[in-house]
N, C-alpha and C positions, 0 to 999 in steps of 0.2 A: 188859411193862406192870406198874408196879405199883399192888399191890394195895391198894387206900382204903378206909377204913373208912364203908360209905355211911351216911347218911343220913334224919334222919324225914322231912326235906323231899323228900329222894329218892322215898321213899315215898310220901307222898303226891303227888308226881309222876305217879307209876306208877298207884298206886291212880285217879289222878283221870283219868290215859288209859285205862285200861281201865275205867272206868268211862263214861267216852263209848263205847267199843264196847258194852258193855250196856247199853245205853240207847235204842242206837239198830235196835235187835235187832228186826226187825218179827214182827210178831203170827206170821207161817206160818211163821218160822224157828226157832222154840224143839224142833221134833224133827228139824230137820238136821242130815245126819252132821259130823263135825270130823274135826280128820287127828288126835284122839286115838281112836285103836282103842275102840270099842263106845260111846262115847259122842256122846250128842248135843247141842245147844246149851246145853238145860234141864241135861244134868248137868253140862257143863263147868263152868255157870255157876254150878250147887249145888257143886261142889269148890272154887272158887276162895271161894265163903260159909263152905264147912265147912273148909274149909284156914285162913283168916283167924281163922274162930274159935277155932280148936284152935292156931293161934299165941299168940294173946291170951293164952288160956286158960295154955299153958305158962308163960309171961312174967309171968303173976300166981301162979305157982306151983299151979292150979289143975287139975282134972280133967280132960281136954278131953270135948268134948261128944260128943255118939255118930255116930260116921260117918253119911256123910245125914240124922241130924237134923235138918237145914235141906229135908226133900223135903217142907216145905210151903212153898218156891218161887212153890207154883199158881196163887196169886192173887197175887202183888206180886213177880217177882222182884226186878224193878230196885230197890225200897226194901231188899230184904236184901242185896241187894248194898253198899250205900249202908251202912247200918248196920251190917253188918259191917266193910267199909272206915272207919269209925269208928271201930271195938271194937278193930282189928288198930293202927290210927294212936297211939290214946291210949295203949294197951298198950306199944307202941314209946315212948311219948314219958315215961316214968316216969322221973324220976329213975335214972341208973347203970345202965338197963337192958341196956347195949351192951359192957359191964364183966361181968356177973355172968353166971353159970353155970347153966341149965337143961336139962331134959328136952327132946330134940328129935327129930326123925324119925330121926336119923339117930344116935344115942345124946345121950350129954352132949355140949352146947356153948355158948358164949358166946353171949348175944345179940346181939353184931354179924356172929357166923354164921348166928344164924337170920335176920337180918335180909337176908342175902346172901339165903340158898336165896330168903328170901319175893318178893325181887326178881325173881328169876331165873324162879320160878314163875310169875311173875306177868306179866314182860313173856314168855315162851313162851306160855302161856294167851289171851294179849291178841292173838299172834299167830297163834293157831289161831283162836279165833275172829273177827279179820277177814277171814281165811279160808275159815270158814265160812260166813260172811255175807256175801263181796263187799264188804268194807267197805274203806277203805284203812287200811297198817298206820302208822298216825300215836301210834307210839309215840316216846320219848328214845333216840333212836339213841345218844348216848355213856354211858348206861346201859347199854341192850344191851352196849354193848362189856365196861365192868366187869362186868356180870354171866357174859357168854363167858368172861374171862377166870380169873372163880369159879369155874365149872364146866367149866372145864378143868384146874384144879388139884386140886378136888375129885370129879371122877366119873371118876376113872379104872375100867378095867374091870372090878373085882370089884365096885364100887360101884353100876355102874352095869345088869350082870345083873340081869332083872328088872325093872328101874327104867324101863327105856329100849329104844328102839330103836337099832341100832349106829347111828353119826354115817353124815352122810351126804353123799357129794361134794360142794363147792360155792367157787368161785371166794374165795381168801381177800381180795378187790376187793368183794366183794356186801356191800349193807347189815349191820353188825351183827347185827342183828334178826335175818334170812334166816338168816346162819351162827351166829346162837344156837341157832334152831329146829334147823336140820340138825345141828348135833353134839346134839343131844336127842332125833336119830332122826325130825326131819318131814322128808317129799320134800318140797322147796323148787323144785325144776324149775316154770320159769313162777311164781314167785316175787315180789310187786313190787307 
């Protein structure tokens, strides 16, 4: 498959599906476990705000904010979500930003690699938490795919120590999405 240089529109795609899982997050579910180890709804949902932001942030050549500085969540999370999916959109949408070179999790890179990981985060994220909610997982399947096929390029194994769970068996037939999560280390068994 090759490799495309995605998209703002893409993103906000993404942004605007997982943002219907957040949204529809009921009241008792914000301290349910996720298939991300130790955290629960409320912080998945605070990563995916302090992840966004701290993209932005990079892309305007800027500080990033302080990890969990977004755990005031408490009372609105769905609006920071919202707004940060905003801050991360606009930030993206600058002028040459997919061209030029910044500070990124993973040392120096272009913003149409950060633009990749942010993808990849995001529909993974999107799929743990319908997961975690019972929700179905009504993300962009041919997204998922581009993004699988990013982070198979990119997470090979020294990359991914630490980072991740080892990938995990799963039918190369099953939705994108499913064998996104499994090579990022979620059991997908009963999957769907």
């Amino acid at each position: 498959m090759t490799l495309l240089t995605p998209s703002v529109e893409q993103l906000g795609r993404v942004l605007n599906a997982v943002g219907r899982l957040v949204s529809s997050i009921r009241e008792g579910q914000w301290s349910d476990p996720t298939p991300c180890t130790d955290w629960t709804v409320k912080d998945l949902v605070n990563h995916l705000v302090d992840v966004n932001l701290a993209v932005a942030a990079s892309l305007k050549h800027q500080a990033p904010p302080e990890p969990g500085g977004t755990e005031n969540l408490n009372s609105a999370p769905v609006d920071a979500y919202v707004r940060s999916s905003e801050t991360v959109r606009a930030a993206f949408d600058q002028r040459r930003v997919l061209e030029l070179t910044y500070q990124g999790p993973f040392g120096e890179t272009t913003g149409a690699a950060l633009l990749h990981v942010r993808l990849a985060d995001l529909l993974t994220h999107g799929w743990d938490l319908a997961r975690a909610t019972g929700q179905p997982v009504d993300l962009p399947e041919e997204l998922a795919e581009q993004a699988l096929a990013f982070v198979r390029r990119q997470f090979t194994t020294p990359v991914r120590t630490g980072r991740f769970d080892p990938a995990q068996a799963i039918s190369e037939d099953a939705p994108a999405i499913d064998r996104l999560a499994a090579f990022l280390g979620r059991p997908v068994a009963g999957a769907g």
